[in-house]
C-alpha positions as CSV (number, residue, x, y, z in Angstrom):
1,X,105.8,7.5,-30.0
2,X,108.9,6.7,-31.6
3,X,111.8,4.9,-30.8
4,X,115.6,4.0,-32.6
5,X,114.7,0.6,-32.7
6,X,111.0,1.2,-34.3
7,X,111.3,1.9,-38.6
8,X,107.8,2.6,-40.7
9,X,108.5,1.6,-45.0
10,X,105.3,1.7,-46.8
11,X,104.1,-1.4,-47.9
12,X,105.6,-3.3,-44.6
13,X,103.9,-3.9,-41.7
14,X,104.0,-1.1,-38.5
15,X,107.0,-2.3,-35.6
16,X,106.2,-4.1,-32.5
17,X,104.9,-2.2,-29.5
18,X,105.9,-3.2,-25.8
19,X,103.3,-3.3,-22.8
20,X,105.7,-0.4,-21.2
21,X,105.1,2.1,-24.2
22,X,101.0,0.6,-24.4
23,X,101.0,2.5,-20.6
24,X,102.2,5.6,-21.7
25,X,99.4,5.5,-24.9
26,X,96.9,4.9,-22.0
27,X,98.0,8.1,-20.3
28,X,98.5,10.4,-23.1
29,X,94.9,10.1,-24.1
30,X,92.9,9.9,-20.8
31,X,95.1,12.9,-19.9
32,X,94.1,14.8,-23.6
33,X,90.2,13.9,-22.5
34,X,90.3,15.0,-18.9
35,X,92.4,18.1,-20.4
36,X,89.7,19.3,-22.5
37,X,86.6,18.1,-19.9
38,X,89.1,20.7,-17.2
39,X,89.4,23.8,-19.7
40,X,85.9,24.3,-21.2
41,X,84.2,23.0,-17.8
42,X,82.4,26.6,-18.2
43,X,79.3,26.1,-20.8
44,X,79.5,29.7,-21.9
45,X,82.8,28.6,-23.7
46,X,81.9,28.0,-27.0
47,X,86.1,27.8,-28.3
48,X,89.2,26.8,-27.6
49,X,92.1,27.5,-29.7
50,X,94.4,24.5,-29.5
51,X,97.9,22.7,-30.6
52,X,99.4,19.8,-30.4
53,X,102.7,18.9,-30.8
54,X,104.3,15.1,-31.0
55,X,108.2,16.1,-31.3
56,X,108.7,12.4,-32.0
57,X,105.9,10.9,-34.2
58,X,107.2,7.4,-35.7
59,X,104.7,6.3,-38.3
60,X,101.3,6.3,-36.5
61,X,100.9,2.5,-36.3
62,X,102.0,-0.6,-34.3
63,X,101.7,-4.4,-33.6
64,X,100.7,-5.0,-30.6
65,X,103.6,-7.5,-29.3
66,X,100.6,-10.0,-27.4
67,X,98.1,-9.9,-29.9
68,X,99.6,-8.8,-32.9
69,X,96.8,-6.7,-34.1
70,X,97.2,-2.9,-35.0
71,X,97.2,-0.4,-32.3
72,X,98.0,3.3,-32.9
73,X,100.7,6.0,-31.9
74,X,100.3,8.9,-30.3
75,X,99.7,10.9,-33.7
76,X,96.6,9.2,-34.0
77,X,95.8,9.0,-30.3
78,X,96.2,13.0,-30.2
79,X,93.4,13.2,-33.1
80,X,91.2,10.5,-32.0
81,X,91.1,11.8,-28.1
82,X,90.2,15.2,-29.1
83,X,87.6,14.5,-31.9
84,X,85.7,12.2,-29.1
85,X,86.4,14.8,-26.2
86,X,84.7,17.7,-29.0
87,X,81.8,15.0,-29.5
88,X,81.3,14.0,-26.1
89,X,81.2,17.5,-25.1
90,X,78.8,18.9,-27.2
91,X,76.2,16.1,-26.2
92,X,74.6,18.0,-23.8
93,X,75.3,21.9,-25.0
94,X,72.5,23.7,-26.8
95,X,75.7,25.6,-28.2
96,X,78.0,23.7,-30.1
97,X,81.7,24.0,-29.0
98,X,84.3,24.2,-31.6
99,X,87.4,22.6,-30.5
100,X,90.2,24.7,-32.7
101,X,92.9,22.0,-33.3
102,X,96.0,22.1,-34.9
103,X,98.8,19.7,-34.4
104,X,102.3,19.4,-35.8
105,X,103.9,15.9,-35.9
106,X,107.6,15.8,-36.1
107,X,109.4,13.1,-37.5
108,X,113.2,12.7,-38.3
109,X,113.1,9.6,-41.1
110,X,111.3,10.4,-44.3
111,X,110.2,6.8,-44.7
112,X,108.4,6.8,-41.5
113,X,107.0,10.3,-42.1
114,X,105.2,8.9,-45.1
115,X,104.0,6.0,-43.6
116,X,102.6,8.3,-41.1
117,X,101.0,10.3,-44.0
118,X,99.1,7.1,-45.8
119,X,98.1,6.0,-42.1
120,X,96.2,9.9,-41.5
121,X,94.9,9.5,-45.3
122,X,93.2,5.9,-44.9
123,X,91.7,7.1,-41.4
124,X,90.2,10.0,-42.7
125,X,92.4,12.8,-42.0
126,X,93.5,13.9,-45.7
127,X,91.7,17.1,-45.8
128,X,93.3,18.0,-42.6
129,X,96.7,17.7,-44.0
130,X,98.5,20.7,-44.6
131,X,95.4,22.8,-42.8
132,X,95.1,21.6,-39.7
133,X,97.9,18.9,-39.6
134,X,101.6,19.7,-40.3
135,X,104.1,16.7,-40.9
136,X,107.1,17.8,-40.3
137,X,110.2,16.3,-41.3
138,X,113.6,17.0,-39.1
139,X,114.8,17.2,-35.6
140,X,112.8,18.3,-33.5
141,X,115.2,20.5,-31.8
142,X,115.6,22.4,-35.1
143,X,112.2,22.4,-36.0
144,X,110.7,23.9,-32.7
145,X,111.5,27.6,-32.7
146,X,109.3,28.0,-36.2
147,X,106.3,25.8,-33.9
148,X,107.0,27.9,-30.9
149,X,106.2,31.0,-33.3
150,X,103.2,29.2,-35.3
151,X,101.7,28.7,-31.9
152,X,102.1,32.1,-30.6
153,X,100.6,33.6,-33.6
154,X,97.6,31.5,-33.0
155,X,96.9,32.3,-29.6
156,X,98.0,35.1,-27.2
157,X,98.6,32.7,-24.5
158,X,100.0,29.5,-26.8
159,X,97.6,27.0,-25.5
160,X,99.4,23.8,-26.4
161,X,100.7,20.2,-25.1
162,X,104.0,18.9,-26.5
163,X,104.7,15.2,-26.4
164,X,108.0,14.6,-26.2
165,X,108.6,11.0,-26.4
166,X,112.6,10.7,-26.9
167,X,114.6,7.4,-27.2
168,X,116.9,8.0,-24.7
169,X,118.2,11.6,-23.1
170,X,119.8,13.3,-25.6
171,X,117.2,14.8,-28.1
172,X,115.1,17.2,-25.9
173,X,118.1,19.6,-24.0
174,X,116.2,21.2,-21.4
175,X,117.4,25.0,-22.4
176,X,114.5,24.0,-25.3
177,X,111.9,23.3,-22.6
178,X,112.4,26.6,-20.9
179,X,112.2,28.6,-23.8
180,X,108.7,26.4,-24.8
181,X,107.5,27.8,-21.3
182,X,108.9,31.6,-21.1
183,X,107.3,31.7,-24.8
184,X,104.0,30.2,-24.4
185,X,101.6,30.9,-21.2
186,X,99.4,27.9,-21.5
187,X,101.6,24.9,-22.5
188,X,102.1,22.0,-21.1
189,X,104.9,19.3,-22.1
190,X,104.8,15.8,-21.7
191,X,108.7,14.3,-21.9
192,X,110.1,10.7,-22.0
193,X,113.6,10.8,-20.2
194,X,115.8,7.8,-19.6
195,X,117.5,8.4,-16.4
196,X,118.6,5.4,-15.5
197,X,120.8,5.2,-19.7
198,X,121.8,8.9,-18.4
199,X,123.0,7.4,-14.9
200,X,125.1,4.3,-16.2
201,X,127.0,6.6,-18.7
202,X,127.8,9.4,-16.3
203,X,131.6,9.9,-15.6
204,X,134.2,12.6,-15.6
205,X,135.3,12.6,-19.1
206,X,135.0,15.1,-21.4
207,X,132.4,13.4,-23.4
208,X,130.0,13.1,-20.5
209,X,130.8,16.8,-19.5
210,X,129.6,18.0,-22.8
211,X,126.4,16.0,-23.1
212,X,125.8,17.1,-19.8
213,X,126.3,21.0,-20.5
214,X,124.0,20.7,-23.7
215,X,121.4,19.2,-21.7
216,X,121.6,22.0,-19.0
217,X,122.5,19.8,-16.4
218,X,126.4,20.5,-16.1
219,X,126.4,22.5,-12.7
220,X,123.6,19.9,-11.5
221,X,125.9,16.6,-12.1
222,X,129.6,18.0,-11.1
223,X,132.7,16.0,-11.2
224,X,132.3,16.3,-7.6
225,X,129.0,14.8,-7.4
226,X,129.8,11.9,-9.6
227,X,132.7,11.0,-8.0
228,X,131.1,11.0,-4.6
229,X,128.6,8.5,-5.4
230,X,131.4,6.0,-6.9
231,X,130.7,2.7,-5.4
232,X,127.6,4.0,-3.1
233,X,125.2,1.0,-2.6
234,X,122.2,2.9,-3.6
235,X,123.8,5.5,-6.4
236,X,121.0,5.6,-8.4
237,X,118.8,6.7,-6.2
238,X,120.9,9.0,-4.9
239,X,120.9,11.0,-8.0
240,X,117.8,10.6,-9.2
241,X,116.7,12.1,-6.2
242,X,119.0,15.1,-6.8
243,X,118.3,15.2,-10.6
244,X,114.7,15.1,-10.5
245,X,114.2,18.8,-8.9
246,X,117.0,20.2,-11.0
247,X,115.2,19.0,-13.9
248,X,112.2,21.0,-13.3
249,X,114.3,23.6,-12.4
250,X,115.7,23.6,-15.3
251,X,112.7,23.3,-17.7
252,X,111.5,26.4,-16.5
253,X,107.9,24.8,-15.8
254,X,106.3,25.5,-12.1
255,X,105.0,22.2,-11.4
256,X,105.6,18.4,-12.5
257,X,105.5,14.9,-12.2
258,X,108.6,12.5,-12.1
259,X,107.1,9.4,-12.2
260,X,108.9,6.0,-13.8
261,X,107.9,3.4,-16.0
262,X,110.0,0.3,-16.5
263,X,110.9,-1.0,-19.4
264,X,111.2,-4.9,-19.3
265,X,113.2,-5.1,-22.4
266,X,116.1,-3.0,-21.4
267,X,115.4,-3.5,-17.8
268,X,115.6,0.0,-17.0
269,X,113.5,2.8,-15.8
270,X,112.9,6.0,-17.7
271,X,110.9,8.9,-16.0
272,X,107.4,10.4,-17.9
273,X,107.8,14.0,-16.6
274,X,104.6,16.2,-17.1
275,X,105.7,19.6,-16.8
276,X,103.0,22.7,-16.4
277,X,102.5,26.1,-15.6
278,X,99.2,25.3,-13.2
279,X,98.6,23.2,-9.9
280,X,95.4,21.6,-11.3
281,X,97.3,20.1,-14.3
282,X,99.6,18.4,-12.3
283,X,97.1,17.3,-10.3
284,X,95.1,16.0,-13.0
285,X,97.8,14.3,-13.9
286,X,98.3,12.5,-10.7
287,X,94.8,11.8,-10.4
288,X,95.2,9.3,-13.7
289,X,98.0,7.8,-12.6
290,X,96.0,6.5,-9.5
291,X,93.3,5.7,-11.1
292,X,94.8,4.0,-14.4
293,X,97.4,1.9,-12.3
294,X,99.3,1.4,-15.3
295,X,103.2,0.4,-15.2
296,X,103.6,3.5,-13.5
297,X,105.5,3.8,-10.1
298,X,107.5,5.7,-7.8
299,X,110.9,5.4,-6.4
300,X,110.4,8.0,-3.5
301,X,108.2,8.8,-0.4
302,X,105.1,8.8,0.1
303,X,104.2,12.2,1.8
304,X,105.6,15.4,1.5
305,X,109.3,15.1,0.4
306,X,108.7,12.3,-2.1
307,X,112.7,13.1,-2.6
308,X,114.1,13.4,0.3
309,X,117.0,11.4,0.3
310,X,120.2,13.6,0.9
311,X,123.6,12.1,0.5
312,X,125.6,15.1,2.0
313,X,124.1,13.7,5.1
314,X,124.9,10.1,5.3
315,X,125.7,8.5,2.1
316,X,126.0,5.4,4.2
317,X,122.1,4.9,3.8
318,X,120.4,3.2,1.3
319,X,117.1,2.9,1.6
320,X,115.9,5.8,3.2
321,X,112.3,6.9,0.9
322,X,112.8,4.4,-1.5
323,X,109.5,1.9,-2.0
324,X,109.7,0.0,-4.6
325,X,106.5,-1.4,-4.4
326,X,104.6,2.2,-4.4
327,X,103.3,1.2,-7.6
328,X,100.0,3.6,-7.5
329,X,97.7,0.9,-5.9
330,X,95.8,0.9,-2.9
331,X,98.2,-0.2,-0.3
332,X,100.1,2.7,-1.8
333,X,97.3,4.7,-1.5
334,X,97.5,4.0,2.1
335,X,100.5,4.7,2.4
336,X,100.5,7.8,1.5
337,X,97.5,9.2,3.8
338,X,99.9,8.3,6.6
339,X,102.5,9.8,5.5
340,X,100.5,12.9,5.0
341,X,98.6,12.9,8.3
342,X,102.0,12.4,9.8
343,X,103.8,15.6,7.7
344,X,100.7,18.0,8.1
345,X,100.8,19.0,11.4
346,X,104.5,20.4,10.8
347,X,103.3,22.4,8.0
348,X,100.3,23.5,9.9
349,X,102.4,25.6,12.6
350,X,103.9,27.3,10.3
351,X,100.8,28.8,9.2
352,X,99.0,30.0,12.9
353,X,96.7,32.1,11.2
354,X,95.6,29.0,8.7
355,X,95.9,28.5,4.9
356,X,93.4,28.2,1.8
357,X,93.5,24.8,0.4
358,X,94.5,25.4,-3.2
359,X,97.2,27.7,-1.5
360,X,98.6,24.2,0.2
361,X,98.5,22.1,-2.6
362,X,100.2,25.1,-4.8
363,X,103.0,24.9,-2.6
364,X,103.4,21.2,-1.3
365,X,102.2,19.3,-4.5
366,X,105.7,19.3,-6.0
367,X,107.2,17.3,-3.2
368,X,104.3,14.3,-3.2
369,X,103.2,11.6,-5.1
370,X,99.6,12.9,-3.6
371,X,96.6,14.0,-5.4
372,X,94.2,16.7,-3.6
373,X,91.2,13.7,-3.5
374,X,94.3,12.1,-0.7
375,X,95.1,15.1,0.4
376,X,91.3,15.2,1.6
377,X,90.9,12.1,2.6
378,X,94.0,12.4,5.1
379,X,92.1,15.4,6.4
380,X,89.1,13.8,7.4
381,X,90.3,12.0,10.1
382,X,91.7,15.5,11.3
383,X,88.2,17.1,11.0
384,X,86.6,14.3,12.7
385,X,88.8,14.4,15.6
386,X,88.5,18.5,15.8
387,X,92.4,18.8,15.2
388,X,91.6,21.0,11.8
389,X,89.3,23.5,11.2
390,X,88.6,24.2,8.0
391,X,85.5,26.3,6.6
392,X,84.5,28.4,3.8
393,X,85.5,31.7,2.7
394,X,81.4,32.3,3.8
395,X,82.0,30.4,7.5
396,X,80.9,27.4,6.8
397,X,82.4,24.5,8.8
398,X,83.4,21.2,6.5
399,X,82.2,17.8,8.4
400,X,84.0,15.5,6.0
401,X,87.3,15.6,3.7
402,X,86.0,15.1,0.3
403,X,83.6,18.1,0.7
404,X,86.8,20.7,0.8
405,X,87.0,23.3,-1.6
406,X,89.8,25.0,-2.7
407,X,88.9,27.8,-1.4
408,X,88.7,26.9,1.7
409,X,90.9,27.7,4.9
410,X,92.6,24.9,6.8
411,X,93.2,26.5,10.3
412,X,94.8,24.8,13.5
413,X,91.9,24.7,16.5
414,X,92.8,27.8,19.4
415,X,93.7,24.6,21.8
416,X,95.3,21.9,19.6
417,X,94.7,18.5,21.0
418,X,97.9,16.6,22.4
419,X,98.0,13.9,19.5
420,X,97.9,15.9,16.9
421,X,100.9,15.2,14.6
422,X,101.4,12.1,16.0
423,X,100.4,9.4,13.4
């Protein structure tokens, strides 16, 4: 993933990786293996038509800063998750599955580009160069109509992941993003944004005005707005929790994950959005970032309006969902089926005649730093106490949480018990 900061020369040795961008390496490729374990789950599927796109691919080898020894970037993380996801998942297939791979690394600096290009030749990928893997030199932003359209060629439905790993906020205008998802079914982007660079720049000038416009985000970030929040104790959450939902408005994508990751060395938080099309890939998503633990935390609630803060209300509050220690751990964990079993019961009577469960987490999983294994678990104390009913599609009652489908309808009992909604 590469940085300003980061250069590749042949004959040198590869820049110095930070812990920070070592956490988003460990998510990019437990997310590509639990990505391709999700889509050909059915053992009739014997292809899958793939691309990958890293808009920002540096040179394809780092130094890691504690031990020194050679780690690699996401170009080869993106060809070494998918050759052991295709290995691991023909092990027990009769059939063997054909994983149909191709992948297009972008890269702006011709000296890192062909770094990048002796690294994929010394790790075994030079017959795969110009087949199967494109290196592309230029912006990305320049180069990513002519990918859009390779991609679409390929596959009716443009099955693809883009990594997007900008510097700062500047490079990936989010106009781009909304035309990646209107073109392609089936893609799902993975974007680096540096909120925090974006926050300490904003002003009224004209300067800020246009960056803002060419980003989409004009109408979002008004004069108005930014003047409002001069001098506010708490101004950066304040917008970020009025940013982050106009982002994914703005990409276009119908559900995401604005998550941070704190960089020690600039002492600033930058968001790693995933954007999709489908519930489950968010939630996959989520599910690794509780179970890797990684850097990664949130700056909002814990239950169902993770954003919540509103500063037309009372910009006199600062602290209202903020918790900066919801860093994905277990007390966080916590945290969050209380919050849940205490913003459930609302929801619930609104929905008298009940509600199937992947219906629920279509339309709540947006707003919550949740994954569905929580939202079952805050549910089982519900079933055991009689306050929810929830049974199959056939009629069969669930006993416990983690056996819910999501099928399955989550009904309020005829008599609802007097505690219910009080946790």
């Amino acid at each position: 993933m590469a940085k300003k900061e980061y250069s590749w020369e042949l004959g040198s040795k590869p820049p110095i990786i930070h812990t920070h961008s070592l956490a988003k390496h460990e998510i990019l490729r437990a997310y590509l293996t639990r990505y391709l374990e999700v889509v050909v789950c059915n053992p009739k599927m014997d292809r899958l038509r793939l691309t990958l796109v890293d808009g920002f691919a540096g040179g394809g080898l780092y130094q890691h800063e504690l031990t020194k020894q050679t780690v690699p970037g996401s170009p080869l993380i993106f060809l070494e998750a998918t050759l052991e996801a295709e290995h691991n998942i023909n092990k027990n297939r009769k059939k063997q599955f054909l994983l149909d791979a191709d992948y297009f690394f972008v890269e702006k600096e011709q000296s890192s580009l062909d770094f990048l290009k002796y690294t994929l030749e010394e790790r075994g990928f030079k017959n795969q160069l110009s087949s199967k893997i494109q290196l592309v030199n230029g912006e990305f932003a320049e180069k990513s109509d002519s990918i859009i359209n390779s991609i679409r060629q390929k596959s009716r439905k443009g099955r693809s992941i883009f990594l997007l790993d900008q510097y700062g906020y500047k490079d990936v205008p989010f106009p781009l993003i909304f035309k990646i998802f209107s073109s392609l079914q089936k893609a799902e982007v993975i974007l680096t944004f540096a909120v925090d660079s974006l926050i300490d720049y904003l002003s009224t000038s004209d300067t800020s005005r246009q960056i803002l416009k060419r980003l989409g985000l004009l109408e979002t970030l008004s004069d108005g707005l930014i003047n409002s929040t001069k001098g506010a104790g708490d101004r950066r959450t304040i917008i970020q929790s009025l940013l982050s939902p106009e982002i994914h408005k703005a990409s276009g994508a119908k559900y995401y994950t604005p998550f941070f990751i704190s960089s020690r060395e600039s002492n600033k938080d930058y968001w790693l959005v995933h954007l999709s099309m489908h519930a489950q890939a968010r939630d996959e998503m989520t599910k690794l970032h509780w179970a890797l633990q990684n850097h990664f935390r949130h700056n909002g609630g814990a239950g169902l309006n993770m954003l919540g803060y509103d500063p037309h209300k009372d910009r006199s509050i600062t602290n209202q969902a903020r918790f900066e220690d919801f860093n994905f751990d277990n007390q966080a964990r916590e945290l969050s089926i209380k919050a849940l079993q205490r913003d459930l019961p609302a929801l619930m009577r609104g929905h008298p005649s009940g509600i199937d469960f992947q219906t629920l987490l279509d339309r709540t999983c947006n707003t919550t730093p949740a994954s569905s294994d929580i939202y079952r678990e805050a549910m089982s104390e519900f079933i055991e106490t009689k306050e929810l009913i929830i049974q199959s599609p056939s009629g069969v009652q669930r006993r416990k949480g983690e056996s819910i489908d999501t099928k399955d309808i989550i009904q309020l009992p005829p008599q609802r018990t007097f505690f219910f909604g009080k946790k």
